[in-house]
C-alpha positions in Angstrom: 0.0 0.0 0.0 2.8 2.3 0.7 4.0 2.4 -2.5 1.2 2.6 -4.1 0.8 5.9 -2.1 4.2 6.9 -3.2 3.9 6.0 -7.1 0.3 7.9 -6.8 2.2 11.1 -5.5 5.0 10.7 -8.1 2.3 11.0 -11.1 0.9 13.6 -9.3 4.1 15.4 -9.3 4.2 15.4 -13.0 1.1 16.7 -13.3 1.6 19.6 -11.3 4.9 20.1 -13.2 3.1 20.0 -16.4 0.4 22.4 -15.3 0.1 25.9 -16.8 0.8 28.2 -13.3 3.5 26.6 -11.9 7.1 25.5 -12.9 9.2 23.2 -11.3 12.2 24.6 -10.0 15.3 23.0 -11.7 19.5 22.2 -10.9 20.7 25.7 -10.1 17.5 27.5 -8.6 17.9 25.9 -4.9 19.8 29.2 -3.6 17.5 31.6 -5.1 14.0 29.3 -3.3 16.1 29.0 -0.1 16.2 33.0 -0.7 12.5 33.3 -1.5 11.6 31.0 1.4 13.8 33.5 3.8 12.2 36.4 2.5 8.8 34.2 3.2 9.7 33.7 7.2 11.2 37.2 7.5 7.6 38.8 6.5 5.3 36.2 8.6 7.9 35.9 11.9 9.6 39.5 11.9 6.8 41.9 10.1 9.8 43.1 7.6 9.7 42.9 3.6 12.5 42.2 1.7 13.3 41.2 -1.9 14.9 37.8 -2.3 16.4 38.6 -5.5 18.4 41.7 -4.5 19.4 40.6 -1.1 23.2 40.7 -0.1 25.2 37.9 1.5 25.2 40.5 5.2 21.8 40.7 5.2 20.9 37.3 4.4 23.1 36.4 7.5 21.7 39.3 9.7 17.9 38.1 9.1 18.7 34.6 9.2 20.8 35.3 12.6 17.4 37.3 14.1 14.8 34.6 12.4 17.0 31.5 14.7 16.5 27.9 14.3 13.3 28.6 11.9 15.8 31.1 9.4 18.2 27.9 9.2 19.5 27.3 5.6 19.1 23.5 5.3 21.9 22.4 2.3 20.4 19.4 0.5 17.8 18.7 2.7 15.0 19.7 -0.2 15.0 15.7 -0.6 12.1 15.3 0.7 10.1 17.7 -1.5 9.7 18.8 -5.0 10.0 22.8 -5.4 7.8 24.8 -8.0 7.9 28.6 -9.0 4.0 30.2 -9.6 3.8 32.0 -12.6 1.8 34.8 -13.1 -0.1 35.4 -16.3 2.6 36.1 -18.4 4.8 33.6 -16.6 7.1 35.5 -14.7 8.1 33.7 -11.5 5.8 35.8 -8.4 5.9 33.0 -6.0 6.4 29.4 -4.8 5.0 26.2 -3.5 6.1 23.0 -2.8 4.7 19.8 -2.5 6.6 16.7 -0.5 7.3 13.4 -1.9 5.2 11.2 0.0 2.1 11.5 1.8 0.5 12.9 5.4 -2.6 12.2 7.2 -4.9 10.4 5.5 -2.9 9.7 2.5 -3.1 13.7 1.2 0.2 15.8 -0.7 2.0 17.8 1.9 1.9 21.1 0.7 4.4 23.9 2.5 6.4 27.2 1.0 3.1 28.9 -0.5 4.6 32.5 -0.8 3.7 35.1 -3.5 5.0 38.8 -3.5 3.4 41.7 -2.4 3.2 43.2 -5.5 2.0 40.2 -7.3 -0.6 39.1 -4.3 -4.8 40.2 -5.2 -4.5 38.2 -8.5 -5.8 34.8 -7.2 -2.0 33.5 -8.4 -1.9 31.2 -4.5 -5.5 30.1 -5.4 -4.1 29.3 -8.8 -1.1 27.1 -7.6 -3.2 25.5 -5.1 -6.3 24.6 -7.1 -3.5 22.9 -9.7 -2.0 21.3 -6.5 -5.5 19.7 -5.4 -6.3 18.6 -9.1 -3.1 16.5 -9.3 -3.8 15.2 -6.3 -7.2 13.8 -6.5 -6.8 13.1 -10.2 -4.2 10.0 -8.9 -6.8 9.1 -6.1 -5.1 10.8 -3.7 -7.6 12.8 -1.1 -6.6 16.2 -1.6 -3.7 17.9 0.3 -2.7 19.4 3.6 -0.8 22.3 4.5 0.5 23.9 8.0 0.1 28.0 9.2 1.5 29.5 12.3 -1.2 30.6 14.4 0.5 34.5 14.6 0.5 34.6 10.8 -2.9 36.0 10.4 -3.1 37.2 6.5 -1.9 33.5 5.8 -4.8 32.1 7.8 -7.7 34.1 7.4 -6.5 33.0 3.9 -7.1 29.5 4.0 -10.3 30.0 5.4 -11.4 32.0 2.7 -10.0 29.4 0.3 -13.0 27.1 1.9 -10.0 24.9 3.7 -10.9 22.4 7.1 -9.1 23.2 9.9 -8.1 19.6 11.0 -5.8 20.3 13.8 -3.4 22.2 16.0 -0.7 19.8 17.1 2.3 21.9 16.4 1.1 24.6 14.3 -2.5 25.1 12.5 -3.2 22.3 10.4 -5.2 23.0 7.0 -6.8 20.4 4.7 -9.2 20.3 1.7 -10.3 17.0 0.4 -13.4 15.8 -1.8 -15.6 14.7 1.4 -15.5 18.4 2.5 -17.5 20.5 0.6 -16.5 24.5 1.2 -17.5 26.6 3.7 -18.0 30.1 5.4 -19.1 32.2 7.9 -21.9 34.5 8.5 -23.0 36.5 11.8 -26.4 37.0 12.5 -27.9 37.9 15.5 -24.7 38.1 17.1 -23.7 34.6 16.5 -21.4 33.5 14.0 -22.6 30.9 11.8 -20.6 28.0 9.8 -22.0 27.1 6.6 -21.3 24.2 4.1 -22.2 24.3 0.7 -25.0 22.2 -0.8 -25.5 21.4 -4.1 -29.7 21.4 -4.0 -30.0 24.0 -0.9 -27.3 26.6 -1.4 -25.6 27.2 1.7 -26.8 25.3 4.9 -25.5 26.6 8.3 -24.6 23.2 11.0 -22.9 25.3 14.1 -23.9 28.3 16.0 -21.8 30.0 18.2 -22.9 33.1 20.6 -21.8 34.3 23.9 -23.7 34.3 27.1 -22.0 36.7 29.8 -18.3 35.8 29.1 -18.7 32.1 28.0 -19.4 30.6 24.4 -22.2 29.2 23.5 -21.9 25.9 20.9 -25.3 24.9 19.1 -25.5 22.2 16.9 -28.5 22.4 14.0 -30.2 18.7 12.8 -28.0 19.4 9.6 -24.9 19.0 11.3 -26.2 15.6 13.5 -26.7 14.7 9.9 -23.7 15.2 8.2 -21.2 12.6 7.2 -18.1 11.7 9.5 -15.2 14.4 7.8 -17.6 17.3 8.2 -18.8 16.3 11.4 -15.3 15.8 12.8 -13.6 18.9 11.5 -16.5 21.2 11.7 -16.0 22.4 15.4 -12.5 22.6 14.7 -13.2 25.0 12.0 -15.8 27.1 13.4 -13.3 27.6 16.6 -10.5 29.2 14.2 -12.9 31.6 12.9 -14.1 32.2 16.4 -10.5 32.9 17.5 -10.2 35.4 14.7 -12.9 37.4 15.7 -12.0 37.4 19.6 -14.6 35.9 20.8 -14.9 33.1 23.5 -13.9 29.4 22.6 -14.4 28.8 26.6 -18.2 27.4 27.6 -17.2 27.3 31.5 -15.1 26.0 33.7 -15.4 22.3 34.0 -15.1 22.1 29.9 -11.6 24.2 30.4 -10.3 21.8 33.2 -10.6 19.4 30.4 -9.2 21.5 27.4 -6.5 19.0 27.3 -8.4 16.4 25.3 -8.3 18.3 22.7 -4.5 18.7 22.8 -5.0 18.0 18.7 -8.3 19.1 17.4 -11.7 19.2 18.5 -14.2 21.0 20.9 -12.8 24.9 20.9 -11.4 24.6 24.5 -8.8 22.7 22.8 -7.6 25.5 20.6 -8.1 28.2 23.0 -5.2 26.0 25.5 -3.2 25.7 22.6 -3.3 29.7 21.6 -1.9 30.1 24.8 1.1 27.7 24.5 1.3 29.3 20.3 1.6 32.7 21.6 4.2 31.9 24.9 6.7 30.2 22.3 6.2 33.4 19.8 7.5 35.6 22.6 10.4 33.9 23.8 11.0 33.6 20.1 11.9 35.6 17.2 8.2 36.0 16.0 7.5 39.6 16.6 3.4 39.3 14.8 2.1 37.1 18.3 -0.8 39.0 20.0 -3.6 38.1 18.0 -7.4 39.1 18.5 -8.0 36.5 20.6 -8.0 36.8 24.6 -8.0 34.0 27.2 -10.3 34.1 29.9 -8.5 34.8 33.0 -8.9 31.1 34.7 -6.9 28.3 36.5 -5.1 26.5 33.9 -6.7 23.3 32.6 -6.0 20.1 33.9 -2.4 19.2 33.1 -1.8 16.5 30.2 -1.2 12.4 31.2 2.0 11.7 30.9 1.7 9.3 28.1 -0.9 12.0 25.9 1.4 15.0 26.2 2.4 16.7 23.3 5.4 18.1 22.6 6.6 22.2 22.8 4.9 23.6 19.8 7.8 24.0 17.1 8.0 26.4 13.9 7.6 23.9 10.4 10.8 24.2 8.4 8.9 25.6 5.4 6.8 28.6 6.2 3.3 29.0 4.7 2.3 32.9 3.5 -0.2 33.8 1.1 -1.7 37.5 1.6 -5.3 37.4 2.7 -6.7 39.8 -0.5 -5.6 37.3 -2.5 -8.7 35.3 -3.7 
């Protein structure tokens, strides 16, 4: 079975390499993607902008020196993964993506190094590149692909979202999927709750989760759409909704007792889960390089949740190797 996996994500290689907005990077161009991947963590991690092609050998040094172990130049450890360049409309190289060489999860392409410049972002280039990603993928069987975001870089997540992708966990880092059996999705407010849709081909968009506030605790309805929904939605629909939820600073707490057990959803799950792990997110930023942690969302002031058994704890959350950055204006 494994290989089978791994001759599926071969052909699916080629067919992303033969696609029409991106080009695989060839012999020679690993400096100047190990450039464009600096430039990549230096905008998400440190807030700056900087232009991989014009950037001197002192300030390479200086921003991976201030970036740390997540601005470490790896030589010849791009083994693992093929490299591709997205193109813009006239096929100028604007950003990249690449895509590993076997599979994670449930079987899906790894997808990591999304990055498009500024002045090329708005043009729907990273929804480009990604769409062409999915299409290889399911059109060897495989179920889609999966991609990781730091929680502190906003524009990259809000992104996702809007690009109609699951949140299916928060190990180490945000976890993104999209896969055939999970149609797209969205949010709407209304009435002062926030509302997750999923698309339906015969009734348009049908909302399955609620989620208000009462006093300074959420509120978490479920609608007989979402009882009824099949086993990926259902699983990765809470998950989802408590991203957004985060975004918009407001609660992912419904009381006490389900905080003292916030730990069970160490990986994904109910929202108490994410709101523990926005904690230990933002803690590591700090004591980091990262100078973007602070997001919208704030913790309830309350005794910390039980601690982790022994045998379930997970480890320090750690920075992926291969940042993720796609501006969120571009559609």
């Amino acid at each position: 079975m494994v290989r089978s996996w791994d001759a599926a994500v071969g052909r699916a290689q080629d067919r992303l390499a033969a696609g029409v907005r991106v080009r695989a990077a060839v012999d020679g161009e690993e400096r100047r993607f190990a450039l464009w991947d600096l430039a990549s963590l230096v905008e998400g991690e440190l807030g700056g902008l900087v232009d991989p092609d014009a950037l001197a050998p002192a300030a390479e040094r200086d921003w991976r020196e201030r970036l740390g172990e997540s601005g470490r130049e790896w030589p010849g450890g791009e083994l693992y993964r093929r490299r591709y360049w997205i193109l813009d409309e006239r096929g100028a190289i604007v950003g990249t993506v690449a895509v590993d060489n076997w599979t994670k999860g449930p079987s899906q392409l790894a997808v990591s190094s999304l990055y498009v410049r500024p002045h090329a972002r708005g043009r729907g280039l990273a929804a480009a590149a990604l769409d062409e990603v999915y299409a290889a993928a399911t059109a060897e069987g495989l179920p889609g692909f999966r991609l990781e975001a730091h929680w502190s870089w906003r524009p990259a997540v809000r992104y996702y979202l809007r690009r109609g992708l699951w949140v299916v966990g928060w190990k180490r880092s945000l976890s993104f999927a999209r896969m055939p059996q999970l149609p797209l999705h969205r949010v709407r407010e209304e009435d002062g709750r926030l509302l997750l849709l999923v698309a339906d081909r015969q009734r348009g968009w049908v909302p399955i989760l609620a989620a208000g506030q009462e006093g300074r605790w959420l509120r978490l309805d479920e609608t007989a759409d979402y009882r009824g929904c099949d086993g990926w939605v259902h699983e990765y629909a809470r998950s989802t909704l408590a991203l957004y939820l985060a975004l918009a600073g407001r609660p992912l707490v419904r009381g006490p007792q389900w905080w003292a057990e916030a730990w069970r959803w160490a990986d994904a799950g109910e929202p108490e889960g994410l709101a523990a792990r926005i904690e230990e997110f933002e803690r590591a930023a700090r004591t980091g390089a990262d100078r973007t942690a602070g997001g919208p969302y704030r913790p309830l002031p309350l005794p910390g949740p039980a601690p982790l058994p022994q045998s379930a704890a997970p480890p320090e959350p750690a920075r992926p190797a291969s940042p993720q950055l796609a501006d969120s204006a571009d559609g």
